[in-house]
C-alpha positions as CSV (number, residue, x, y, z in Angstrom):
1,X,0.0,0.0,0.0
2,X,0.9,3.1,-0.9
3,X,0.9,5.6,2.3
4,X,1.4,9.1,0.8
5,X,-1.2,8.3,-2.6
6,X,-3.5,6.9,0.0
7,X,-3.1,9.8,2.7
8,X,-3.4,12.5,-0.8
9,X,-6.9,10.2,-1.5
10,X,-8.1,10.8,2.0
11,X,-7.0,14.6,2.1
12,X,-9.1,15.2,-1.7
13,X,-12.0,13.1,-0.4
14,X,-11.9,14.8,2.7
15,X,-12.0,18.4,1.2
16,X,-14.7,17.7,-1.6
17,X,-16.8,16.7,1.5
18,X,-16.3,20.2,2.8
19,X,-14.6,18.9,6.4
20,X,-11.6,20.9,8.0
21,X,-8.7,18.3,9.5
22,X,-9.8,19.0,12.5
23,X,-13.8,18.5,12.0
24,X,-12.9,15.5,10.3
25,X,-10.4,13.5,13.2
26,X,-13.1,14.5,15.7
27,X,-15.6,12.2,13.6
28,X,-13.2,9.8,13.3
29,X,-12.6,10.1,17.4
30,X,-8.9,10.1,16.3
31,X,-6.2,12.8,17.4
32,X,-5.6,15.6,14.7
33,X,-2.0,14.1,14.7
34,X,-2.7,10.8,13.8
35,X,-5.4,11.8,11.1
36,X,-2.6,14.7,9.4
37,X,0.5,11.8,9.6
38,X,-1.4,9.7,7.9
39,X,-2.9,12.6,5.3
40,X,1.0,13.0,4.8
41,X,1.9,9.7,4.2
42,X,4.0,9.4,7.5
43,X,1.9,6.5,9.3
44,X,0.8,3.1,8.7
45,X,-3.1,3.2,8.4
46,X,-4.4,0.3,10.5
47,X,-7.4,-1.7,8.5
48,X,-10.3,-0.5,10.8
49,X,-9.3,3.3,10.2
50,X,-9.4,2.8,6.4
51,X,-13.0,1.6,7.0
52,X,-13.9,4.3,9.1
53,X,-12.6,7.1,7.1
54,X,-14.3,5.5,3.8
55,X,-17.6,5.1,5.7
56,X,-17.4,8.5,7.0
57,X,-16.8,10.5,3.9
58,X,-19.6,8.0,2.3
59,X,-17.7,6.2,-0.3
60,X,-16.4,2.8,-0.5
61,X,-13.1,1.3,0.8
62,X,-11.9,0.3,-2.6
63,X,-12.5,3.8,-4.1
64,X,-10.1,4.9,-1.6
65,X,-7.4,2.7,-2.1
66,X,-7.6,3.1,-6.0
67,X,-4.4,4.1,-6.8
68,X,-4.7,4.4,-10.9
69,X,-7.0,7.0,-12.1
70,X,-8.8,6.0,-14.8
């Protein structure tokens, strides 16, 4: 997996949704640390978060790992 093209996905999705960084790890009930290292590519996403994030900006898991734009 791909940790910065993955935390770039989440950052895009995140914004087209209209949530701030901060708005966003508070729905996640995550630390605004651990949500921006992993925005930047600087943290291992555990499984569950991936779910969470992709459940909470509405879109499915596999759209967020897509890593080719078609």
């Amino acid at each position: 997996m791909d940790r910065k093209r993955i935390g770039r996905r989440i950052r895009g999705f995140r914004k087209l949704k209209g949530y701030t960084q901060m708005d966003f790890a508070k729905r996640l009930g995550v630390p605004l640390a651990v949500l921006g290292s992993v925005e930047r590519g600087t943290r291992e996403i555990p499984e569950g978060l991936i779910e969470q994030i992709a459940g909470t900006l509405n879109i499915e898991k596999d759209e967020l790992l897509k890593l080719k734009v078609e």
